[in-house]
Each structure stands twice: as structure tokens, then as C-alpha cells.
N, C-alpha and C positions, 0 to 999 in steps of 0.2 A: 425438775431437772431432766426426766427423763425423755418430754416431748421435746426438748432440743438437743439429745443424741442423734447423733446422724451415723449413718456409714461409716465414713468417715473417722469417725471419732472412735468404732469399735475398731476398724485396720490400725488403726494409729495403736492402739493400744497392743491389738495383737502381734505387729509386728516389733513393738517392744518388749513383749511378752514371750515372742522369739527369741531374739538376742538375748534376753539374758535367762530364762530358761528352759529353752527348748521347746522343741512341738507337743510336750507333756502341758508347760504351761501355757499353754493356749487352748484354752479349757473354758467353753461357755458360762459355769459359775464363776469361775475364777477372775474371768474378765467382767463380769456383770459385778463383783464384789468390789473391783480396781474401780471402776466405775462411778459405783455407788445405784447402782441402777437394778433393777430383776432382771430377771433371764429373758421373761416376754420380751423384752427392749432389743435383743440380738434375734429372737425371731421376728420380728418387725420388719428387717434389714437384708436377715440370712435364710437361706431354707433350713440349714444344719453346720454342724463345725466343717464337715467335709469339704463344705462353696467357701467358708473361709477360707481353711489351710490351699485349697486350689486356685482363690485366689491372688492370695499372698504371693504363691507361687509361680502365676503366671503372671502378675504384676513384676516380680523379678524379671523372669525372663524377656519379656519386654521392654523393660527398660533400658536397653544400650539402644535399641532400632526410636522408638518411641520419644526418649527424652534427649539422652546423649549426641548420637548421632547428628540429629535437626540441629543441634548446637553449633556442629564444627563449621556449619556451613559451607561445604566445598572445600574447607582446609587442607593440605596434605603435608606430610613429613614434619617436621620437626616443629613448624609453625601450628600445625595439627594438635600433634604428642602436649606442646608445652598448653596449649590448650584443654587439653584432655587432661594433663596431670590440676592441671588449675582447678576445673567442671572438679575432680576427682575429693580434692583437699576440702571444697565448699559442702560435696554429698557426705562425708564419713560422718563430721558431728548430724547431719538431719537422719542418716542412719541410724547414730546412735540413739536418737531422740523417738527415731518410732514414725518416723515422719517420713520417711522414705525406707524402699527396700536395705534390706543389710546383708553384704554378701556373705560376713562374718554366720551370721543366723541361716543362711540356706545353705552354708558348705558345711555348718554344722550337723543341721535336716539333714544334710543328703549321706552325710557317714551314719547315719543309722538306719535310712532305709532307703533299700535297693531301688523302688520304684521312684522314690526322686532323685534317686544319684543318677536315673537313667537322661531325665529332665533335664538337672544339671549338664550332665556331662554334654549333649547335644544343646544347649545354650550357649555354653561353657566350649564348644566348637565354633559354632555361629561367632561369637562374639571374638574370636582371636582371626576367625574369617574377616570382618569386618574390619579389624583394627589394624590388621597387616594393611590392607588397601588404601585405607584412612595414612599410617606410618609411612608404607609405601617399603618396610625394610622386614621380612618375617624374623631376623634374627635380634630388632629389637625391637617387635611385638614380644616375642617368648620373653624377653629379659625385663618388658616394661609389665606383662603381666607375671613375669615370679613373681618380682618385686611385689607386686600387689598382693599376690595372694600372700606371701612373707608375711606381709604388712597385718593381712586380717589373720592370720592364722596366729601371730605375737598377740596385737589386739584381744584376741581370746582369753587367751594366755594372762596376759598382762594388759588389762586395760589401759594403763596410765602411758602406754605408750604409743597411743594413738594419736596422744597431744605433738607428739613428734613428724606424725606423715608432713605437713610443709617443708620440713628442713631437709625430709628426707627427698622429695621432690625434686626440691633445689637443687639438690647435687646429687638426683639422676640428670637432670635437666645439664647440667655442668659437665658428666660426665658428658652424655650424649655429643656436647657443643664441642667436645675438648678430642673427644675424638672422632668428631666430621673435621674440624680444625687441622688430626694431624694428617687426615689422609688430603685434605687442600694441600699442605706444604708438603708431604711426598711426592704427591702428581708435578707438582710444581718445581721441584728438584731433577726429576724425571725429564721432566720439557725442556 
């Protein structure tokens, strides 16, 4: 089993090993035990736990320029956003799987230490930089990302209700529509 461990296959693990507990469980034995594997097998791959946790970490932060973004394709405004909530609803379960970054797991990391709260937070600018541009409106950038972090920060909390982000989508997306909608018939009452 062990000559077809990959890369791969130990991020995957570690990043679930994030989520659900913490940068504590992300621990060379502990993942070599999930595994079924010895330890040699993540020095094979890894220099030390440090190029993991760095990695993990910089595979987050990269991930809006990297994956998300090339997605929108030149989108903007609301045709963008409904797009982005979409991309959004499909990553949370491959998050939870281990299979993609989870921001729920790095906002976690980052409240307990200063040096990636620092990461975060300058990602975690970048990335509201971006999505205004992308939105095209900063006042529902801030409100489509509370929403988000609401969402991972409950998630936490209460797993079971992560099963809910689509619906919850929906009627940001609703909201959104309904009031682009009322400010067309004010201008329009106006004229």
C-alpha cells in the first residue's frame, strides 16, 4: 500500500485532519496511522511537518487567484457573484472531504497562532480586493463575504448545517436580485 501513496494522498488527509482537529492533529504519526502507512512514507514526499503545514497553507491562500478567479472568466456583477456563490456551494462538501482547502480549518489555525493570522489576514485582504472588482459593488463584497465567513464559523460550530449553504445562496442571490430590482423601479419612477 505504501508505494502508491502519493502527495497527494497525505494533503488530502492533512487537510482533513485540519478541519476537524486542528494543527495539533496534523501530526506525522498520526497521519501515517490514518493512513495505514509508516512515517518513512511522508518523508518520501515531505522534508518535515513544517513544508506540510506551509503548504496547506499556501495552497489556501492561493486558491481564489489560482482556481476561483480563472473560473469567472471575465464575469462581473451579479452574473459574477451568482456564479461565484455556485463555484462556492460545489467547494464546501470537497472542503469537508479533505479534498480541497477549508477555510473553516484555516480561520481556525489562524485564531490560535499570530503568525498565520498574519497570512490570513493579508489573503483575507487580497481576496475581498478581488471580489469587489469581480462584484463590481464593495458594499456587497463585505455582505457576500460576512455571509461566508457566518456560514464557516456556524459550520464549526454545528456541522449539520453546512448541508444548508445552497438554500442559503439562493436567497442571498434573491436578496441581491430583489434589490437591484427595487433601485430599477425607483430610477424609473424618477424619470
Amino acid at each position: 500500500m505504501e508505494t502508491d501513496l502519493g502527495r497527494d494522498d497525505w494533503l488530502k488527509a492533512a487537510r482533513a485532519a485540519l478541519l476537524t482537529g486542528g494543527v495539533e492533529a496534523v501530526r506525522v504519526e498520526k497521519l501515517a496511522r490514518k493512513l495505514h502507512v509508516t512515517k518513512g512514507s511522508f518523508y518520501w514526499h515531505f522534508k518535515d511537518r513544517e513544508e506540510l503545514l506551509d503548504l496547506l497553507l499556501r495552497e489556501w491562500e492561493e486558491e481564489l487567484l489560482k482556481d476561483i478567479i480563472p473560473r469567472l472568466k471575465g464575469r462581473r456583477g451579479r452574473e459574477a457573484l451568482r456564479l461565484l456563490l455556485r463555484l462556492m456551494v460545489k467547494r464546501v462538501p470537497l472542503g469537508e472531504e479533505g479534498i480541497l482547502p477549508s477555510d473553516a480549518a484555516i480561520f481556525a489555525w489562524a485564531s490560535v497562532s499570530p503568525a498565520v493570522a498574519r497570512r490570513v489576514n493579508l489573503a483575507e485582504r487580497k481576496r475581498i480586493e478581488l471580489l469587489t472588482r469581480i462584484i463590481g459593488n464593495p458594499d456587497r463584497t463585505e455582505l457576500v463575504y460576512l455571509v461566508w465567513l457566518g456560514f464557516v464559523a456556524r459550520g464549526q460550530r454545528l456541522p449539520s448545517s453546512r448541508q444548508r449553504f445552497p438554500q442559503i445562496v439562493r436567497a442571498m442571490l434573491d436578496v441581491f436580485s430583489a434589490g437591484g430590482q427595487r433601485r430599477q423601479s425607483r430610477l424609473k419612477r424618477k424619470v
